[in-house]
SEZAFI-264092 format. One record per residue (C-alpha): x, y, z; residue number from 1. Coordinates in steps of 0.02 Angstrom, whole numbers. Each point is the difference from the previous one (the first is absolute). Layout:
{{X, Y, Z}, NUM},
...
***
This chain:
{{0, 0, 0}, 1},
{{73, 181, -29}, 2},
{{-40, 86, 145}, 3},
{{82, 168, -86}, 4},
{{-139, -5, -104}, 5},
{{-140, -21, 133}, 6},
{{-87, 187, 49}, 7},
{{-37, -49, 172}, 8},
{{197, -27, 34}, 9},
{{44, 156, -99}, 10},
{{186, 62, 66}, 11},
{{-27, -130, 140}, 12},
{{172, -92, -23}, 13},
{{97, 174, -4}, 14},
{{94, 14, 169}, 15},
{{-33, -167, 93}, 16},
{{121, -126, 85}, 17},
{{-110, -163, 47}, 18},
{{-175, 17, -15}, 19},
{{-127, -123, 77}, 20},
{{-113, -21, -172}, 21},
{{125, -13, -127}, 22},
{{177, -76, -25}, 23},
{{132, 87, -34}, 24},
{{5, -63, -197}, 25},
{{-172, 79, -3}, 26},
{{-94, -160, 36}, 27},
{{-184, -15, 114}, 28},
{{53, -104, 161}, 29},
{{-111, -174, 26}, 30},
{{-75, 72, 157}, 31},
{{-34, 149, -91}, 32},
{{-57, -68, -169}, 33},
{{-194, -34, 34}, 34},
{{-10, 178, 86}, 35},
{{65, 71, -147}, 36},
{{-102, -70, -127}, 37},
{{-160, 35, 95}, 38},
{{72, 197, 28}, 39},
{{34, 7, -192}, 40},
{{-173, -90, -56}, 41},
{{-80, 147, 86}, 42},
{{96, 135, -60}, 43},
{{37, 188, 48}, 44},
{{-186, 70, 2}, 45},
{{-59, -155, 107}, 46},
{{136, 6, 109}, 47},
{{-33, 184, 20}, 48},
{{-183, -7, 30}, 49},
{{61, -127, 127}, 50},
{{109, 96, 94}, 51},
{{-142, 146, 3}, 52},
{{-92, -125, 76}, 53},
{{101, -55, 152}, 54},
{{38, 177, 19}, 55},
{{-178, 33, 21}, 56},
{{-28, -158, 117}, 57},
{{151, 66, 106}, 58},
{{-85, 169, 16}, 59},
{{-176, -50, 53}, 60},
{{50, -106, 140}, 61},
{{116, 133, 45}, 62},
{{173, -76, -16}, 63},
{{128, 125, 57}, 64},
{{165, 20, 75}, 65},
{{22, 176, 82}, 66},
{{177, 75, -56}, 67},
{{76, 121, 119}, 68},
{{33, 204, -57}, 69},
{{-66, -38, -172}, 70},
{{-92, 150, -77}, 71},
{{-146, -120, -84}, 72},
{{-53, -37, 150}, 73},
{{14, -151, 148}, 74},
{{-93, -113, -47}, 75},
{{58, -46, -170}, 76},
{{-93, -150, -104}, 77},
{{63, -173, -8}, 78},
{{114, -10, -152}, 79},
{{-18, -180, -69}, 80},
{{58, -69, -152}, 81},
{{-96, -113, -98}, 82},
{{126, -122, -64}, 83},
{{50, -121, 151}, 84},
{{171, -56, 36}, 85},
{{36, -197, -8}, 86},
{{113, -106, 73}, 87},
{{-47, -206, -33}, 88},
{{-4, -92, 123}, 89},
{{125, -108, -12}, 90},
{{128, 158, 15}, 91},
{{-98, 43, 143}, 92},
{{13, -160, 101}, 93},
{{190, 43, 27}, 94},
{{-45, 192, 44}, 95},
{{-141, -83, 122}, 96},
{{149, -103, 89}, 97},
{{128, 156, 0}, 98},
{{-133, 102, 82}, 99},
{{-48, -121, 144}, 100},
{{170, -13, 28}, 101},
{{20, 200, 7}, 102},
{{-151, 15, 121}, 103},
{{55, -149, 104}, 104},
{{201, 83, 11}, 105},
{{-55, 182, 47}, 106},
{{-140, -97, 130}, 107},
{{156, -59, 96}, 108},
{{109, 156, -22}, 109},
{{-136, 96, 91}, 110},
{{-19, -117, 136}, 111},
{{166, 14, 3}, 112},
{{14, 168, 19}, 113},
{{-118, 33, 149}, 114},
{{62, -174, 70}, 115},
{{164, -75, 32}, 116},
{{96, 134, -118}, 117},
{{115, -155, -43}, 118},
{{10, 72, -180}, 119},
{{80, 158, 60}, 120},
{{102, -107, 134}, 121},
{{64, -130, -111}, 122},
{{71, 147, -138}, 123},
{{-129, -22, -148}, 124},
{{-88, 142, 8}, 125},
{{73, 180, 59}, 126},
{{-79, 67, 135}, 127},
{{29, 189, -73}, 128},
{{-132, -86, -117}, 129},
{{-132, -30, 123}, 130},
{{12, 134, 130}, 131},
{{10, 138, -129}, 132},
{{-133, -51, -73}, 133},
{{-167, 89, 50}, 134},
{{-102, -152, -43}, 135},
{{71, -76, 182}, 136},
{{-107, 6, 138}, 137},
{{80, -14, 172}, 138},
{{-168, 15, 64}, 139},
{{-35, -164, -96}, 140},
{{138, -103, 73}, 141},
{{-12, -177, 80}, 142},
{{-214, 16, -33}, 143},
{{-45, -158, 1}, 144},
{{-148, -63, -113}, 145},
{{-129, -123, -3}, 146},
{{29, -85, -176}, 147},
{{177, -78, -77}, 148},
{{5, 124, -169}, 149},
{{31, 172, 65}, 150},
{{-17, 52, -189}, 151},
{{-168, -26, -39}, 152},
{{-18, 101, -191}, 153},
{{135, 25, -92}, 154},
{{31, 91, -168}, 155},
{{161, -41, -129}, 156},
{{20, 139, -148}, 157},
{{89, -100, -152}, 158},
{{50, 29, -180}, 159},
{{94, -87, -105}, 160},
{{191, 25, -12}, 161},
{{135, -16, -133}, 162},
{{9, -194, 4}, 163},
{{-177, -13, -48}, 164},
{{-32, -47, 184}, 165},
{{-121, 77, 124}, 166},
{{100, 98, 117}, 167},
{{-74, 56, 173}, 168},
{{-12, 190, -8}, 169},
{{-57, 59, 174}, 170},
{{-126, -76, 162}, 171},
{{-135, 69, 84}, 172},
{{-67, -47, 180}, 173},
{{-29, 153, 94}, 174},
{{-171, 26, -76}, 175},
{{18, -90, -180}, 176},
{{-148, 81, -110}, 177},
{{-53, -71, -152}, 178},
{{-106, -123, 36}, 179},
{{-179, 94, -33}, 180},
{{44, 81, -151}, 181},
{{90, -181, -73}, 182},
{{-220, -69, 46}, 183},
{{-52, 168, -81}, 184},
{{103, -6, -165}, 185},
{{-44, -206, -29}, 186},
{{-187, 27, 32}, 187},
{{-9, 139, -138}, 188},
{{152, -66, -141}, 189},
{{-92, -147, 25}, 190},
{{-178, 89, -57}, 191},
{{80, 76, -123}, 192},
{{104, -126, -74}, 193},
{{-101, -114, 35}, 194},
{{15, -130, -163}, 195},
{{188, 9, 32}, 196},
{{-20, -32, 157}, 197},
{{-84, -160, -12}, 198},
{{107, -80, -142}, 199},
{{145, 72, 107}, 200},
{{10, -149, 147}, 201},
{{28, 131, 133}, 202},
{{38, -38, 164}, 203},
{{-138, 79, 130}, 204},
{{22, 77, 152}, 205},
{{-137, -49, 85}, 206},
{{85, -153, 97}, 207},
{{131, 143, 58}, 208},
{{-146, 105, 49}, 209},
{{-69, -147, 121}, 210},
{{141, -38, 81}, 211},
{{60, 189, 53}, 212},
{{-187, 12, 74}, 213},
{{44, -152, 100}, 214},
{{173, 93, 44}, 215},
{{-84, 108, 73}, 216},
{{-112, -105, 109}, 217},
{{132, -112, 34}, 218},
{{129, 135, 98}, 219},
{{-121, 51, 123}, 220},
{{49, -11, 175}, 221},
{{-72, -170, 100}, 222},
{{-33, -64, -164}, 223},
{{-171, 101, 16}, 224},
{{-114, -96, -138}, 225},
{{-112, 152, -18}, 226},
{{143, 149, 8}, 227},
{{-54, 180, -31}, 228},
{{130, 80, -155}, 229},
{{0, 175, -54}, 230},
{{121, 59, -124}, 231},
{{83, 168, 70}, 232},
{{29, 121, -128}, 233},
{{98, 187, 11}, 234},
{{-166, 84, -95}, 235},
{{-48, 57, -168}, 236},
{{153, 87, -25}, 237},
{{112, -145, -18}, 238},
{{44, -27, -157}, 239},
{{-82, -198, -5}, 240},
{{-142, 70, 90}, 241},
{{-111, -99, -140}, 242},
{{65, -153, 54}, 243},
{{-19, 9, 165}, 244},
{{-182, 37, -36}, 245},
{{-16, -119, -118}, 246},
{{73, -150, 125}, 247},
{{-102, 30, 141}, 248},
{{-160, -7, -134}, 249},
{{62, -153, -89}, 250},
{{28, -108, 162}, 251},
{{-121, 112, 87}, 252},
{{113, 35, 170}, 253},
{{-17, 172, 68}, 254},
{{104, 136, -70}, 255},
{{73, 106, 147}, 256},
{{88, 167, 34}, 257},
{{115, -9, 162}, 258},
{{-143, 112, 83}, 259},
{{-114, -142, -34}, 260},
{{99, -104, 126}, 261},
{{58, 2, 177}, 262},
{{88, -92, 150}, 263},
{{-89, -44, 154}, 264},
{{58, -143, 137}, 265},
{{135, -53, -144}, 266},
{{-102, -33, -127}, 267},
{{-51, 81, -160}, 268},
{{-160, 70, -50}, 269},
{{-105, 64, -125}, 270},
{{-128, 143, 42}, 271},
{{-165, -66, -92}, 272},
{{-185, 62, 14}, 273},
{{-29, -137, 138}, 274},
{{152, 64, 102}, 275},
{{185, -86, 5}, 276},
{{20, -155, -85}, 277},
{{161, -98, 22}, 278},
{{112, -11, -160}, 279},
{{102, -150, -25}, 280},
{{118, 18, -160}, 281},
{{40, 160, -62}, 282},
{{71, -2, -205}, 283},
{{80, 165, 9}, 284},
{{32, 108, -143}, 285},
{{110, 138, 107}, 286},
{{171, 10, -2}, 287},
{{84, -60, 155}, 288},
{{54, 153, 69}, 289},
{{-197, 65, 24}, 290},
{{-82, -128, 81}, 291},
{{46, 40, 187}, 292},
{{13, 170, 36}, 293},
{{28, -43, 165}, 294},
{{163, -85, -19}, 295},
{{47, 50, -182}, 296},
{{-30, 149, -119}, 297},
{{-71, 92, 165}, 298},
{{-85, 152, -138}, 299},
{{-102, -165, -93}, 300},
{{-198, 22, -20}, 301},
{{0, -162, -111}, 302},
{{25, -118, 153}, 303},
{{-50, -59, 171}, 304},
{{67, 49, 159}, 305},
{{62, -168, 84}, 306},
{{-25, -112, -141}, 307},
{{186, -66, 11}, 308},
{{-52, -49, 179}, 309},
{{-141, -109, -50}, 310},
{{118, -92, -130}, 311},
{{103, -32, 164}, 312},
{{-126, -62, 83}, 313},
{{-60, -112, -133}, 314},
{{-188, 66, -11}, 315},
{{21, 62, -185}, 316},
{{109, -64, -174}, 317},
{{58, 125, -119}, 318},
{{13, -25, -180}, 319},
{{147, 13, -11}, 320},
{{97, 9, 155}, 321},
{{61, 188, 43}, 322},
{{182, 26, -32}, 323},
{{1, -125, -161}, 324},
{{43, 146, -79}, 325},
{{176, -36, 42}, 326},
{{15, -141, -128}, 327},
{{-34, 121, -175}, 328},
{{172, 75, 70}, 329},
{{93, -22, -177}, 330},
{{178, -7, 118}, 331},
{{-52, -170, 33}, 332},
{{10, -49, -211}, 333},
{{168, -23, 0}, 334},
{{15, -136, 145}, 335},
{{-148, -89, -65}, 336},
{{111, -149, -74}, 337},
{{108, -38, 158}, 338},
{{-167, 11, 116}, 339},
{{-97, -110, -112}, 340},
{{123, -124, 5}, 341},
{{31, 8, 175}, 342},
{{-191, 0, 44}, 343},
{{-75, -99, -144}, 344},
{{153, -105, -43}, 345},
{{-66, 62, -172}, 346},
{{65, 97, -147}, 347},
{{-112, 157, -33}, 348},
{{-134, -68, -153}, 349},
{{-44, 161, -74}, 350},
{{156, 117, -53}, 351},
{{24, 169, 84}, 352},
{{77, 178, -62}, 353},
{{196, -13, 37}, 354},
{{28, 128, 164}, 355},
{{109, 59, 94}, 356},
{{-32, 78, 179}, 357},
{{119, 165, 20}, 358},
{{41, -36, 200}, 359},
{{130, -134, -49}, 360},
{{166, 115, -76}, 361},
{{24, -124, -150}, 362},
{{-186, 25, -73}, 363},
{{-13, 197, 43}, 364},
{{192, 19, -107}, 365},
{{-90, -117, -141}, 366},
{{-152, 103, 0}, 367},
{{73, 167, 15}, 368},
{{124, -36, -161}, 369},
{{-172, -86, -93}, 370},
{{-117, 130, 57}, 371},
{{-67, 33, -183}, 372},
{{-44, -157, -41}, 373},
{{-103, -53, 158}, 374},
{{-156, 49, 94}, 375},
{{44, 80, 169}, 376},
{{-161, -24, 135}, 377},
{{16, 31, 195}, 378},
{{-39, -145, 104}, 379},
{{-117, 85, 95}, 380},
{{-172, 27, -43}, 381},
{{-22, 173, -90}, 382},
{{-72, 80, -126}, 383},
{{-10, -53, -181}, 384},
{{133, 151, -34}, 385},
{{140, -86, 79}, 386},
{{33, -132, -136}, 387},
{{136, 72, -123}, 388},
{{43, -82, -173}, 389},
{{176, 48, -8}, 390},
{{-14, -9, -187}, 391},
{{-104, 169, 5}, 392},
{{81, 98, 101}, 393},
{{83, 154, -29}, 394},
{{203, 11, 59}, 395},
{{-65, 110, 157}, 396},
{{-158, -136, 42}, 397},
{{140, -125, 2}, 398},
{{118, 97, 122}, 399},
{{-132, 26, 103}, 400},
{{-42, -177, 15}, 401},
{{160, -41, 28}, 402},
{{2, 124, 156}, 403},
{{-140, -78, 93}, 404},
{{66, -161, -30}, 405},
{{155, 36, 68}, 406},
{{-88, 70, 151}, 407},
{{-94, -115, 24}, 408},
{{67, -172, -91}, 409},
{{-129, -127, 102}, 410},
{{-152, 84, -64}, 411},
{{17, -37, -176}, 412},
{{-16, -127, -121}, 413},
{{25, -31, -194}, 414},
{{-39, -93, -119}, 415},
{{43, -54, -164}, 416},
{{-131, 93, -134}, 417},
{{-74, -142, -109}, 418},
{{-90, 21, -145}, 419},
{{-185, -104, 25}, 420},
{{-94, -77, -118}, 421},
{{-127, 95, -97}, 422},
{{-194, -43, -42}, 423},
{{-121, 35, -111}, 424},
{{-135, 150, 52}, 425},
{{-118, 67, -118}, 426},
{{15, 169, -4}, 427},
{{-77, 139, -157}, 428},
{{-50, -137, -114}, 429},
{{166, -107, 13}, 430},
{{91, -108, 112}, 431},
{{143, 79, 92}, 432},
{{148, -76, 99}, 433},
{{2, 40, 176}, 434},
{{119, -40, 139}, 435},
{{-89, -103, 126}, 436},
{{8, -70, 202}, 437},
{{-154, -128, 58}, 438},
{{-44, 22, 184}, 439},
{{-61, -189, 71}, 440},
{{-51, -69, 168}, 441},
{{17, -116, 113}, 442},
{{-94, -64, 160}, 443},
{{2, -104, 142}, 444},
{{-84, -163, -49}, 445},
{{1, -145, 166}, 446},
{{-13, -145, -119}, 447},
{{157, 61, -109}, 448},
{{73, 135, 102}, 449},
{{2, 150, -144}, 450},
{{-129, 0, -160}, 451},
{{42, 119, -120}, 452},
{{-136, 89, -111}, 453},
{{-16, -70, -179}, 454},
{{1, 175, -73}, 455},
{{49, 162, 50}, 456},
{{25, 198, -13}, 457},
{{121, 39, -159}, 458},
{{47, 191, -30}, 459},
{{80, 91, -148}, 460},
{{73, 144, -34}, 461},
{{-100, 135, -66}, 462},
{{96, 35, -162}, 463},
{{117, -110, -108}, 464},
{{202, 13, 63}, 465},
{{-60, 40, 180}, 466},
{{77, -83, 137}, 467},
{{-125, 44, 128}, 468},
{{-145, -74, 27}, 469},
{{-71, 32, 186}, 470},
{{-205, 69, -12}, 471},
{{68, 163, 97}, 472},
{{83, 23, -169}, 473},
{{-138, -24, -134}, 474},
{{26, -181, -29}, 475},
{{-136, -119, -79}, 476},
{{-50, -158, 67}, 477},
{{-58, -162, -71}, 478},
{{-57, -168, 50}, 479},
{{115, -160, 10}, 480},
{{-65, -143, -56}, 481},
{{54, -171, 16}, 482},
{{-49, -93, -127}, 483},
{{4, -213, 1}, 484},
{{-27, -135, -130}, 485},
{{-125, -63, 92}, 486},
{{-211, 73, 38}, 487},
{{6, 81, 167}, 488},
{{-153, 29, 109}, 489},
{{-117, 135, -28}, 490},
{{44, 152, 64}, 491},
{{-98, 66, 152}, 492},
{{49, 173, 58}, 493},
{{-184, 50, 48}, 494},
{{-21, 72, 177}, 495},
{{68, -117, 142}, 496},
{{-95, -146, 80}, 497},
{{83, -54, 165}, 498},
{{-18, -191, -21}, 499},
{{127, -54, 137}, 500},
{{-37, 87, 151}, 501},
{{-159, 76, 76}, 502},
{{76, 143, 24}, 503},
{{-115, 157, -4}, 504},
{{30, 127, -137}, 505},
{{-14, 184, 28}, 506},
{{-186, 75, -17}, 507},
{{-103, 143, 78}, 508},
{{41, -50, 199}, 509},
{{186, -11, -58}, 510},
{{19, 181, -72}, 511},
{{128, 81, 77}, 512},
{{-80, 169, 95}, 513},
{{123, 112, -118}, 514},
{{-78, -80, -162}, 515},
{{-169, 16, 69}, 516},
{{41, 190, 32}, 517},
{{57, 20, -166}, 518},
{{-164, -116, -86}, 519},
{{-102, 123, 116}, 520},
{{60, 165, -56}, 521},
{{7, -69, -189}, 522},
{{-161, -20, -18}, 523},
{{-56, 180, 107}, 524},
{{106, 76, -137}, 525},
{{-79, -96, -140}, 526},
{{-164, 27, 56}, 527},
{{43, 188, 22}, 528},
{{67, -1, -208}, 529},
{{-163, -82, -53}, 530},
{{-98, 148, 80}, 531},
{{108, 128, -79}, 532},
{{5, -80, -175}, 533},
{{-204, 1, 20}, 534},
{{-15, 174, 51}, 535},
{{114, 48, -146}, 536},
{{-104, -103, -128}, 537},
{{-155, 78, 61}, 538},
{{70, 189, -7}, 539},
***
C-alpha cells in the first residue's frame, strides 16, 4: 500500500522516529492493521462527523478538566480524540507482569520507609533522597495498619522507548487520578465507534470496576461488612473535580468536602441530615499535605482536624495511605535496579529512563558536563516549571541550573531525554503524529495481590514535534484499548450495582449537611430566576 499517497496520512511520515501504527519502511503494524482499514473505509468526512459527535457527547454530560490561570476559563471541556490507541494483548501480558511487579516493589519501599528504614541503613537508597523530600511524613512514621498492602491504587505512566519496548515513564500513588475519566472516555468512544468497537475484541473494564468496589469494602477497619465510604475531594476547583463527581455517582459513595467530616471519640464522621454517621474508608483525592491541619499543612481547609489520629487508632483506612507521596520521589529511579534485586530477587520487567541522582559527586560531574542533552527535575515535589530540557535552554538558563545544582546537588535529578513513540490523532481532516505517555492502574486484588486495569488513560501532545503532553498544557487524550483474538464479554459500564456486599449506598439520609446547604440554596435561586424570567416575558 502507498501510504504517501493516502489523504488521511498527508505529511504524516515527515518528522517521526518509531511510530506505533506504522513501521518504519512505511508499513501498517498487525495490531494496527484492522483499525486502519476500518478508519480508512470511513474516510475523512465520517471520521469528522464522528469526532463532532463525541465532542458533543463529552459536552452534554459535562466532561471537563479545570486548568489553572487560563484566560478561557476553569473549567475547560474534555478534549478526547476519537481514534483509540491499541496495544494487543499479547504485548500487554508482559506490560501487565512489569506493572505488578512495579506496584508490588514501591508497596515494600514504602513500608520500608515508615518501617524498619533498612533500605536507608543497608546503603541502597540515600537518605538525602528521602528526608528532602516533602512527600515524607514524619507524622506518618511507624503507623501501623490493618491490611498487608499499604499501597492500595497505584498509577504507572509508560511510553514506548527506543528499543521498541515499553519503558516506565513515571508512578502515581499519592492520589493517582484517572480512573473516572478512563470509564468516561470508553462509555462514549464506545457509542461512537461503536461498529469498531465490536469487531475490535476489546478488553472491558468492567471486571476492574468490580473488584476496586470490593477494595474498597474490603480495607475497612474490623472487616466491617457494611462500611460507610465517602470519597473526599479538595472542591470544584481542583482541576479533576469532574472525576471526583463522577466516582462518587458511578459507585454511588458520598462525595465529601473536609467540612463534611469530623473527629469525635477517635473516630471519623460524616455530618448527614440524620446527624453524625460514622465513616469507615475514606478514598481521598487531596494531596497529603492537606488532610490534617492539625498535624500537617496547619493553613489547610481541604482536611480534617485529627484525621491522622484516627488512622492511628485504626478506626478509619485511607486510600491511599498519607505520606505515599514519598514513593513518586524520582531520586529513588536511579536505585530502582539494586533494590529490586535485593527485595524481589528480580530484575526490573519494564525498562526505565537512564538517571542519575546529583547527591553522589560522580553523577552531579556527569550531569553537569551533559547538561544539554538531559532533562534536569528536582526530587522534590514542585511545580510543573521545575523540569528543564537542557536541549532548550539558553547559555544563561544553563548556568543557572548549574548554580542551584551546585548548591544544592541532593535535590536534583536527570535524566536522559528520549525520544517516545508517536501515534496517530486525527486532527483538521488528517491524521497527525503525536508524541504520546498512557497512564494505567493498578489495585489491590486479595485473590492475586495487584490487578491491573485492561485499559487506561493515554495523552498526547497537543501539536506534532511537541514533547509535552501533561492536560495543564493543552494535551489531548484518547482511549487505550486492548484488543484480543478472542470475543470478550459485553461491556457493562452502566451505573454500579453492588452485588457483593450489602453495603448501603449514599441517598437522601446520607447527604452530607454542606451538600444539602448547597441543594437548598440552588433551588431558592432557581426558583427566584424563574420568577424574574416570567415577569420579564410578561412586561
Amino acid at each position: 500500500m502507498n501510504l504517501d499517497k493516502n489523504p488521511l496520512f498527508k505529511n504524516y511520515f515527515k518528522n517521526i522516529s518509531y511510530d506505533e501504527m506504522f513501521t518504519p519502511s512505511k508499513e501498517v503494524k498487525s495490531s494496527w492493521l484492522s483499525l486502519y482499514e476500518k478508519l480508512n473505509a470511513l474516510g475523512s468526512d465520517v471520521l469528522t462527523n464522528r469526532q463532532k459527535e463525541l465532542d458533543w457527547l463529552l459536552l452534554e454530560n459535562g466532561v471537563t478538566y479545570n486548568i489553572y490561570d487560563d484566560p478561557k476559563g476553569l473549567n475547560r471541556p474534555w478534549n478526547l480524540n476519537s481514534i483509540p490507541f491499541i496495544i494487543h494483548n499479547n504485548e500487554w501480558k508482559h506490560i501487565e507482569k512489569g506493572i505488578k511487579q512495579r506496584v508490588k516493589l514501591y508497596n515494600l519501599i514504602l513500608k520500608d520507609i515508615y518501617g524498619a528504614r533498612k533500605l536507608i541503613k543497608n546503603g541502597l537508597i540515600p537518605q538525602e533522597v528521602i528526608y528532602a523530600h516533602k512527600g515524607f511524613l514524619r507524622q506518618c512514621d511507624k503507623i501501623n495498619y490493618t491490611f498487608d498492602k499499604l499501597l492500595l491504587v497505584f498509577a504507572a505512566e509508560i511510553s514506548r522507548g527506543p528499543d521498541g519496548r515499553m519503558w516506565v515513564v513515571n508512578n502515581r500513588v499519592e492520589a493517582p487520578s484517572g480512573i473516572g475519566y478512563t470509564l468516561e472516555n470508553r462509555t462514549n468512544l464506545s457509542k461512537v465507534h461503536s461498529d469498531i468497537f465490536n469487531e475490535m475484541n476489546v478488553k472491558t473494564l468492567t471486571d476492574f470496576l468490580y473488584k476496586f468496589n470490593d477494595l474498597l469494602i474490603n480495607v475497612a477497619p474490623n472487616k466491617n461488612e457494611n462500611p460507610n465510604i465517602v470519597i473526599l475531594t479538595p472542591g470544584s476547583h481542583n482541576e479533576t473535580y469532574f472525576e471526583h463527581a463522577f466516582l462518587a455517582s458511578y459507585f454511588g459513595y458520598p462525595l465529601v468536602l473536609g467540612n463534611d467530616l469530623i473527629v469525635r471519640d477517635g473516630f471519623l464522621w460524616m455530618k448527614s441530615l440524620k446527624g453524625l454517621k460514622k465513616i469507615d474508608v475514606v478514598y481521598r483525592r487531596v494531596d497529603d499535605a492537606y488532610v490534617d491541619p492539625l498535624e500537617l499543612q496547619e493553613d489547610s481547609h481541604l482536611g480534617v482536624a485529627g484525621l491522622l489520629d484516627v488512622v492511628r487508632k485504626k478506626n478509619v483506612t485511607i486510600i491511599n495511605p498519607i505520606g505515599a507521596a514519598v514513593v513518586e520521589n524520582p531520586g529513588l529511579i536511579p536505585f530502582l535496579p539494586a533494590i529490586s534485586k535485593h527485595l524481589l530477587d528480580e530484575e526490573l520487567i519494564l525498562p526505565q529512563i537512564a538517571s542519575w541522582w546529583c547527591g553522589q559527586e560522580k553523577e552531579k560531574d556527569y550531569v553537569l558536563k551533559n547538561i544539554k542533552k538531559l532533562v534536569i527535575k528536582k526530587i522534590d515535589k514542585s511545580n510543573r516549571e521545575s523540569i528543564h530540557f537542557g536541549m532548550y535552554l539558553s547559555d544563561d538558563e544553563i548556568k543557572e541550573v548549574k548554580n542551584e545544582i551546585n548548591k544544592r546537588p541532593y535535590k536534583y535529578v536527570a535524566q536522559e531525554h528520549i525520544s517516545f513513540s508517536t501515534t496517530p490523532t486525527f486532527s483538521n481532516g488528517k491524521f497527525e503524529p503525536r508524541k504520546m505517555v498512557c497512564r494505567t492502574f493498578a489495585i489491590a486484588c486479595s485473590e492475586e495481590g495487584y490487578t491491573v486495569m485492561p485499559g487506561g488513560l493515554v495523552r498526547v501532545a497537543s501539536k506534532p514535534g511537541n514533547v509535552r503532553v501533561s492536560n495543564q498544557r493543552g494535551g489531548i487524550n484518547k482511549d487505550l484499548w486492548i484488543t484480543n483474538d478472542d470475543k470478550p464479554v459485553l461491556e457493562n459500564l452502566y451505573p454500579f450495582k453492588h452485588q457483593k456486599s450489602s453495603v448501603i449506598t449514599s441517598g437522601l439520609d446520607d447527604l452530607p449537611s454542606l451538600t444539602a446547604e448547597n441543594l437548598f440554596w440552588a433551588g431558592r435561586n432557581l426558583g427566584r430566576t424563574l420568577s424574574v424570567a416570567r415577569h420579564m416575558r410578561v412586561v
